[in-house]
BALOBA-1460 file (C-alpha; in Angstrom, 3 decimals):
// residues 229
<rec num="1" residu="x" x="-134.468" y="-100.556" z="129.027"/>
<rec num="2" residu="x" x="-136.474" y="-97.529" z="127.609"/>
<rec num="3" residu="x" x="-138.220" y="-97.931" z="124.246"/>
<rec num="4" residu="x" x="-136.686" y="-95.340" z="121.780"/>
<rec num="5" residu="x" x="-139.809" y="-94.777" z="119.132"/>
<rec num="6" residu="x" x="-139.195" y="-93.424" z="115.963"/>
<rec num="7" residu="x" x="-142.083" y="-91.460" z="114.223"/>
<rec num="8" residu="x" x="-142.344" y="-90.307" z="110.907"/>
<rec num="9" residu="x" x="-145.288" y="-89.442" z="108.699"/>
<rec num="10" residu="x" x="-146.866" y="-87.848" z="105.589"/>
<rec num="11" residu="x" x="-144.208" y="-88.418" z="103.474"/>
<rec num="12" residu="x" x="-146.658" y="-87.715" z="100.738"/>
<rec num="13" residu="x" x="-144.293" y="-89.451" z="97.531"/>
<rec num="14" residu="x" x="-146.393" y="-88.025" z="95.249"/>
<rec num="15" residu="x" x="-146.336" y="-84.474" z="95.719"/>
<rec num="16" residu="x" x="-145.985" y="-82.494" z="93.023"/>
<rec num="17" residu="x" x="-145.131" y="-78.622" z="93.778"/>
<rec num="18" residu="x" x="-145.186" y="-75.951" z="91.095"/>
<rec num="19" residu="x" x="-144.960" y="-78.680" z="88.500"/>
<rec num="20" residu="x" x="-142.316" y="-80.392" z="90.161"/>
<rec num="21" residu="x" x="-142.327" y="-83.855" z="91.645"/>
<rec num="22" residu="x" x="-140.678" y="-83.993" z="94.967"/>
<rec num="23" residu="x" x="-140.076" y="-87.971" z="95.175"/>
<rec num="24" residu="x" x="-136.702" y="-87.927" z="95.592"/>
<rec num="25" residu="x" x="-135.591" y="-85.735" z="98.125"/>
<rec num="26" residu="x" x="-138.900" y="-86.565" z="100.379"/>
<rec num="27" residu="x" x="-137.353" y="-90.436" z="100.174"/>
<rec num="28" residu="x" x="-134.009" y="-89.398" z="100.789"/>
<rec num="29" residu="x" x="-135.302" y="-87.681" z="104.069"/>
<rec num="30" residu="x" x="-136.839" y="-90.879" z="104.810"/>
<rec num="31" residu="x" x="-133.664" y="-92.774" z="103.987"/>
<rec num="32" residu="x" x="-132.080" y="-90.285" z="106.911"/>
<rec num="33" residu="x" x="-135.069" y="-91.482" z="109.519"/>
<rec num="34" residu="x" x="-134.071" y="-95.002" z="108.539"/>
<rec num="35" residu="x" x="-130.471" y="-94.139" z="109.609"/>
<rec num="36" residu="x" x="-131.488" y="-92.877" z="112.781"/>
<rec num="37" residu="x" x="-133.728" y="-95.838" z="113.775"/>
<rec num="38" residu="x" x="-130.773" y="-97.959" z="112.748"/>
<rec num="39" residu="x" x="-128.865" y="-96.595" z="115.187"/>
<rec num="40" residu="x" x="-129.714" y="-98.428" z="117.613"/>
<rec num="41" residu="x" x="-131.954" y="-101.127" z="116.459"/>
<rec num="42" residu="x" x="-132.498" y="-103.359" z="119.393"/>
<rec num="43" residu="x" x="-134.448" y="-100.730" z="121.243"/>
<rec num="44" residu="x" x="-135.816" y="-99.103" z="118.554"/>
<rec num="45" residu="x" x="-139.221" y="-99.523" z="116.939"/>
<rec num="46" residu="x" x="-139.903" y="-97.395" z="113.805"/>
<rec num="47" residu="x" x="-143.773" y="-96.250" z="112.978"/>
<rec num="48" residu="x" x="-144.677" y="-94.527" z="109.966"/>
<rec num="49" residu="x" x="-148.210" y="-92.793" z="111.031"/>
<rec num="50" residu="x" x="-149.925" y="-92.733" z="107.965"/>
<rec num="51" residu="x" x="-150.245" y="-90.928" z="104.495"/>
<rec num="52" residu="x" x="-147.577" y="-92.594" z="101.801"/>
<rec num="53" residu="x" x="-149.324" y="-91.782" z="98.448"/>
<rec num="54" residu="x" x="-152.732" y="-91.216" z="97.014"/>
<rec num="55" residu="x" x="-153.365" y="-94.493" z="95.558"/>
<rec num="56" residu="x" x="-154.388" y="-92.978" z="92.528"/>
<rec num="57" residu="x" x="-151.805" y="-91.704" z="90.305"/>
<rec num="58" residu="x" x="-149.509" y="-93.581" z="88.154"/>
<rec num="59" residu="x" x="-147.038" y="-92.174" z="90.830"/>
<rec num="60" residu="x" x="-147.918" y="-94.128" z="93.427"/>
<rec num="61" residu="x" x="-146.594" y="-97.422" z="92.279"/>
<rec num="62" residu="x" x="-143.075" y="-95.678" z="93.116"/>
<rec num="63" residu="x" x="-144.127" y="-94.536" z="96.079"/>
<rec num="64" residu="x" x="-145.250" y="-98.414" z="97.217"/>
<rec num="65" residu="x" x="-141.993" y="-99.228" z="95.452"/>
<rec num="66" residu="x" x="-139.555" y="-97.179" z="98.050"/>
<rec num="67" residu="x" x="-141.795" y="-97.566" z="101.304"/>
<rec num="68" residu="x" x="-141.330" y="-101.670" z="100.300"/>
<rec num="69" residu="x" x="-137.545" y="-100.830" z="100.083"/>
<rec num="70" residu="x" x="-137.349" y="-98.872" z="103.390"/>
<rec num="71" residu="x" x="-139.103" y="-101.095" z="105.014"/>
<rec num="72" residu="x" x="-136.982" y="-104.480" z="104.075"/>
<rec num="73" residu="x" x="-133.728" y="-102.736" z="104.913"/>
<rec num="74" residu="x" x="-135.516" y="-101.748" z="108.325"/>
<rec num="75" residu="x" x="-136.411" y="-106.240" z="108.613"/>
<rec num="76" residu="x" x="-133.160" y="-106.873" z="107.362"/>
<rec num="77" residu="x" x="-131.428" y="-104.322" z="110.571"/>
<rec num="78" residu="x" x="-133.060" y="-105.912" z="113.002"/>
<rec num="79" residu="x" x="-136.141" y="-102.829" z="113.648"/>
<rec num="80" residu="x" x="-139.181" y="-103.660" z="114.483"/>
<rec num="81" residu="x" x="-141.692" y="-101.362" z="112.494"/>
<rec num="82" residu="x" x="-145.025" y="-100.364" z="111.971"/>
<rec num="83" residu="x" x="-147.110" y="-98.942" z="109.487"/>
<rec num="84" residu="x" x="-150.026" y="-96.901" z="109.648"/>
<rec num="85" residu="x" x="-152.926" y="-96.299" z="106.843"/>
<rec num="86" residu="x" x="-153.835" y="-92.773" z="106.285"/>
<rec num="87" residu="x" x="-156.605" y="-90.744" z="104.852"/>
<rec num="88" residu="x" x="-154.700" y="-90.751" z="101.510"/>
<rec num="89" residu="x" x="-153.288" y="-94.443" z="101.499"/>
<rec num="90" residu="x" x="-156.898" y="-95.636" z="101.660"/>
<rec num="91" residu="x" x="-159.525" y="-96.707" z="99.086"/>
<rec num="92" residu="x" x="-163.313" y="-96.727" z="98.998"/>
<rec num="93" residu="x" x="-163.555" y="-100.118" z="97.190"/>
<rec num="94" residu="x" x="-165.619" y="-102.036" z="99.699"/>
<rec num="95" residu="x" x="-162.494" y="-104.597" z="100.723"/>
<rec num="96" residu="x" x="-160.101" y="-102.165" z="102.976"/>
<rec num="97" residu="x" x="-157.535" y="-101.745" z="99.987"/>
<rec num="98" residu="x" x="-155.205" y="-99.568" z="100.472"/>
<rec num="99" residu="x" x="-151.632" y="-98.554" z="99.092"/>
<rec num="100" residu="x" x="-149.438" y="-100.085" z="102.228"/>
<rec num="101" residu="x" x="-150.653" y="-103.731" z="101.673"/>
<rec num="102" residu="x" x="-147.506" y="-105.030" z="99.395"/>
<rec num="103" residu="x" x="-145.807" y="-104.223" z="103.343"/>
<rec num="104" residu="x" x="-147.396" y="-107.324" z="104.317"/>
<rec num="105" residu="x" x="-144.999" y="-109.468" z="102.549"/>
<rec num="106" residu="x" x="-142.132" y="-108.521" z="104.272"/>
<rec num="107" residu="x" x="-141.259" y="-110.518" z="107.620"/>
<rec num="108" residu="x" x="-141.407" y="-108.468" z="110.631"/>
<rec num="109" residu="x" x="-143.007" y="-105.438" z="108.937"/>
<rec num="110" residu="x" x="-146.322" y="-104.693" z="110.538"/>
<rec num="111" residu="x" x="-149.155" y="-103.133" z="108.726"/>
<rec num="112" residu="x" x="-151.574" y="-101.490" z="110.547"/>
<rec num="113" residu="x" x="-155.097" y="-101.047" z="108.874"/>
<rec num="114" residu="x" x="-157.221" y="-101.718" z="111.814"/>
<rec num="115" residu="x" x="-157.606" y="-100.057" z="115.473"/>
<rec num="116" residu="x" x="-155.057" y="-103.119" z="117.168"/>
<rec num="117" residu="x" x="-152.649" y="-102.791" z="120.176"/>
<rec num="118" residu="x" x="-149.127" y="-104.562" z="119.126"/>
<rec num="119" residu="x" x="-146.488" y="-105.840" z="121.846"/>
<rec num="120" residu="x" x="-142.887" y="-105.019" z="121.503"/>
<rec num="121" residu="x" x="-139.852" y="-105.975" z="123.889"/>
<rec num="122" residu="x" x="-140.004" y="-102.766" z="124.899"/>
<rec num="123" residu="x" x="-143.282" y="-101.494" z="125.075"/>
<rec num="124" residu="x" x="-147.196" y="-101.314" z="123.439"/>
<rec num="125" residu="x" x="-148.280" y="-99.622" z="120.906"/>
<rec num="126" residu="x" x="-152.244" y="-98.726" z="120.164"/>
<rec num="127" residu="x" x="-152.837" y="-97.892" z="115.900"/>
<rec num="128" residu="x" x="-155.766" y="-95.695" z="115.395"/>
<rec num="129" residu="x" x="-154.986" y="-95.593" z="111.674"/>
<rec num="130" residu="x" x="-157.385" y="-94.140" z="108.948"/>
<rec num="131" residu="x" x="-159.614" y="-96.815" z="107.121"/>
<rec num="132" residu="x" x="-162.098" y="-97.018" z="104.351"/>
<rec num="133" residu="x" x="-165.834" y="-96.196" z="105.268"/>
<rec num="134" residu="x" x="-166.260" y="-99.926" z="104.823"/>
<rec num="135" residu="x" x="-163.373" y="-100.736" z="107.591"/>
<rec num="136" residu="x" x="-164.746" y="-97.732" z="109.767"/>
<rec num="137" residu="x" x="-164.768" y="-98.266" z="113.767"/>
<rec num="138" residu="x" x="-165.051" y="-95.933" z="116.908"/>
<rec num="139" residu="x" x="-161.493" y="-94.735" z="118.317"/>
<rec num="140" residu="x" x="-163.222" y="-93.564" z="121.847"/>
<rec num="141" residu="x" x="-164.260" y="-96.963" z="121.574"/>
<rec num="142" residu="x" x="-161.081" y="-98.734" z="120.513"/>
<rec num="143" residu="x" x="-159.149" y="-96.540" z="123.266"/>
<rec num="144" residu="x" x="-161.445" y="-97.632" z="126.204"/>
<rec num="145" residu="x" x="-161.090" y="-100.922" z="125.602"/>
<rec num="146" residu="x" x="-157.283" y="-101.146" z="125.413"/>
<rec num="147" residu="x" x="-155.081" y="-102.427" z="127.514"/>
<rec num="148" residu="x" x="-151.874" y="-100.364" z="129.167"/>
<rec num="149" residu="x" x="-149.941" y="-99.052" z="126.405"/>
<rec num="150" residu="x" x="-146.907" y="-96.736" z="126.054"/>
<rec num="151" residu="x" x="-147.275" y="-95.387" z="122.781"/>
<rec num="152" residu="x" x="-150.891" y="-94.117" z="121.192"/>
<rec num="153" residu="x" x="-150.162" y="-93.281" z="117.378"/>
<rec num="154" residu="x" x="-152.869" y="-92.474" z="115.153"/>
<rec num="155" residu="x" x="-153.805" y="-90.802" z="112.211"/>
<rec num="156" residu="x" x="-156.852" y="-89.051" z="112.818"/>
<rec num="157" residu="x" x="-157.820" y="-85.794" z="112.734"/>
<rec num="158" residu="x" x="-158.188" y="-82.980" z="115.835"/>
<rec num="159" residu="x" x="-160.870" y="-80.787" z="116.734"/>
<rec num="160" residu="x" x="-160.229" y="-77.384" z="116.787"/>
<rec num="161" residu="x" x="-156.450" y="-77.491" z="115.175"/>
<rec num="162" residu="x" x="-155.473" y="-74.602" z="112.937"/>
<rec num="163" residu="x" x="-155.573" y="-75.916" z="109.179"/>
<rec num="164" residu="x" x="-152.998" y="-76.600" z="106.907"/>
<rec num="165" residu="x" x="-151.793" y="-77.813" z="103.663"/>
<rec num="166" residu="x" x="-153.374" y="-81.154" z="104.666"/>
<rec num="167" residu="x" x="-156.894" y="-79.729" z="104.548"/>
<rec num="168" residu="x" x="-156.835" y="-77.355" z="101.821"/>
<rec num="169" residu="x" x="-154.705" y="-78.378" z="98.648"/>
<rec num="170" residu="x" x="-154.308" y="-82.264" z="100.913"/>
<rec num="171" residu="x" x="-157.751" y="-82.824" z="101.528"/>
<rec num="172" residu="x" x="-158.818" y="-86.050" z="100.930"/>
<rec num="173" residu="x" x="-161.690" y="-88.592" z="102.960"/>
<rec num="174" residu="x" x="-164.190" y="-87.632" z="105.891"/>
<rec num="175" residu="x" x="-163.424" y="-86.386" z="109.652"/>
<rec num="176" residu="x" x="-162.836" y="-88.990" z="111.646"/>
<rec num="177" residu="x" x="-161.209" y="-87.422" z="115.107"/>
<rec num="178" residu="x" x="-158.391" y="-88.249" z="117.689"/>
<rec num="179" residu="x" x="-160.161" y="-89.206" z="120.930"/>
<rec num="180" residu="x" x="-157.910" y="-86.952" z="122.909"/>
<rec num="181" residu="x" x="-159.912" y="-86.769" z="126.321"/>
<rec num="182" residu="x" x="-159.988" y="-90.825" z="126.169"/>
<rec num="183" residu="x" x="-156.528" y="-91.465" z="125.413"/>
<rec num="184" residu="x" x="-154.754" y="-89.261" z="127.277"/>
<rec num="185" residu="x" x="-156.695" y="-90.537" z="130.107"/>
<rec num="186" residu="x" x="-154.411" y="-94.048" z="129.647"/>
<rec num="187" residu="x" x="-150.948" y="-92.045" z="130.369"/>
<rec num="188" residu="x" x="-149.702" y="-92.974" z="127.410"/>
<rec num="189" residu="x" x="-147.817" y="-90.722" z="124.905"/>
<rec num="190" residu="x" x="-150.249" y="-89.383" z="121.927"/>
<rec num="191" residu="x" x="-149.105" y="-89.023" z="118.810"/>
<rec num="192" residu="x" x="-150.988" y="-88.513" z="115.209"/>
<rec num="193" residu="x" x="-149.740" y="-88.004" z="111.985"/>
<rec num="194" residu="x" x="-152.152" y="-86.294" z="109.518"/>
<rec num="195" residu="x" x="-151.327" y="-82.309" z="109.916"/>
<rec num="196" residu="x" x="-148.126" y="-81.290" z="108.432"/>
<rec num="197" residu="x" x="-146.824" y="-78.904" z="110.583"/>
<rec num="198" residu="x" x="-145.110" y="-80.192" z="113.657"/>
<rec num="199" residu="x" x="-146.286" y="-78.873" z="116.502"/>
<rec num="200" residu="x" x="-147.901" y="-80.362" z="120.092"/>
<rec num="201" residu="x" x="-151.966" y="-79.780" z="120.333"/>
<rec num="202" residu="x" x="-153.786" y="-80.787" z="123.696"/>
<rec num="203" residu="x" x="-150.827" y="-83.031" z="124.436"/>
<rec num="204" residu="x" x="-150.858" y="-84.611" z="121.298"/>
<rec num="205" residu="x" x="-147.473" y="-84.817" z="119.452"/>
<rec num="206" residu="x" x="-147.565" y="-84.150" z="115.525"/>
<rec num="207" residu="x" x="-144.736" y="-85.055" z="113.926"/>
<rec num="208" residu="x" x="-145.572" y="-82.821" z="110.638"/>
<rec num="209" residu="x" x="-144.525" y="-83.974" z="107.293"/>
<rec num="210" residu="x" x="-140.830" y="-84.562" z="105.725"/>
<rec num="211" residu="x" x="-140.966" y="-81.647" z="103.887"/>
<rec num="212" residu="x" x="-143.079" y="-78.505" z="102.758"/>
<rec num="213" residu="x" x="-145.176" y="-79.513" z="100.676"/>
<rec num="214" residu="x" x="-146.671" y="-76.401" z="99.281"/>
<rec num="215" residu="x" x="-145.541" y="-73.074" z="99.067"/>
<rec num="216" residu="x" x="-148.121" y="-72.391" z="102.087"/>
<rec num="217" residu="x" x="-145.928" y="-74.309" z="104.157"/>
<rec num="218" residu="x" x="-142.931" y="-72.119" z="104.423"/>
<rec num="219" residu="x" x="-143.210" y="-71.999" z="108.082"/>
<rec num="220" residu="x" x="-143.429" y="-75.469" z="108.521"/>
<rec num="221" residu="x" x="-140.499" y="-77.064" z="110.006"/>
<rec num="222" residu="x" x="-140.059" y="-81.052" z="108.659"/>
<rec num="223" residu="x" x="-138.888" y="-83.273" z="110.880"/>
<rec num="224" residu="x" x="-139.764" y="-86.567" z="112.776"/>
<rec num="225" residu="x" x="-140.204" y="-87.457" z="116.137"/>
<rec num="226" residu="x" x="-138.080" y="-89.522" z="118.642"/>
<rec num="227" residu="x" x="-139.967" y="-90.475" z="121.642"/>
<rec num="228" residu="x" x="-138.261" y="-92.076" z="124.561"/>
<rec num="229" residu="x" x="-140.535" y="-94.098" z="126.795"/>
């Protein structure tokens, strides 16, 4: 039986737009992922590739609040899930903190912070997720020594990609890039969050964000990504 992958990212929950915080309706776009990875849960694995809040703000604790809501009622259904650090969840304390950790607590909910490959009923999955300079590794590195996976999801960044939102009024951390050459060589599906528009670039699927973010985004088409594999 195929694994049905769910992939959503950049929710961003503490956007702010013309002066106007855009919590709620980015989580109750989430809330409709959720649905759809409910579905059918016993196939389904839900990954959320990478950039949930700045960990600054006095916003974020909401943020951490709702992603730690979504993801118990995901346990609590039966979906297996994982969770992906992005260049905005991250901080540069020296210890790999960053704002997905309260995740941990809840059984079945998968956090990935480090390059790991994760085993499903259905399938493998590689993380290249962001991390903290102090957490850093090599992806090509990470990539060639993996095993056979279905399902590469990272959220790093690609050379040569026309910039958006996330690199101009987004832009937070250092380049760290998507070894596309390497993993595509494994025949497994790529996938990387990070770049809000949704679009496919050198075979790599983006999922975009949940919404527009900024008013430069009007052509940006929100959405997530169901891959069957």
């Amino acid at each position: 039986m195929a694994t049905r992958w769910i992939v959503t990212a950049d929710w961003h929950l503490d956007a702010v737009t013309a002066s106007v915080q855009r919590f709620d309706e980015i989580v109750l776009a989430a809330r409709q992922v959720v649905e759809v990875a409910k579905s059918d849960p016993v196939r389904t694995v839900f990954v959320f590739a990478g950039d949930l809040t700045d960990p600054d703000p006095p916003r974020c604790w909401r943020a951490v609040a709702a992603a730690a809501e979504i993801a118990q009622h995901l346990a609590y259904h039966g979906v297996d899930q994982v969770w992906l650090t992005g260049n905005h969840d991250v901080l540069e304390d020296g210890h790999g903190s960053h704002t997905l950790m309260p995740l941990r607590s809840i059984e079945g909910c998968i956090v990935a912070d480090e390059p790991r490959e994760y085993t499903f009923s259905g399938g493998r999955l590689m993380a290249l997720p962001y991390t903290a300079r102090s957490r850093g590794y090599n992806p090509v590195a990470a990539v060639r020594s993996a095993g056979p996976v279905d399902l590469i999801v990272g959220h790093l960044m690609l050379e040569g990609i026309g910039p958006g939102s996330e690199t101009t009024d987004f832009a937070r951390g250092r380049d760290v890039f998507f070894p596309v050459a390497q993993a595509a060589a494994t025949g497994a599906v790529l996938v990387n969050g990070h770049y809000h528009r949704r679009q496919t670039y050198q075979g790599v699927e983006i999922p975009g964000s949940l919404a527009r973010l900024t008013r430069a985004d009007v052509a940006n088409n929100p959405g997530f990504l169901e891959v069957i594999r």
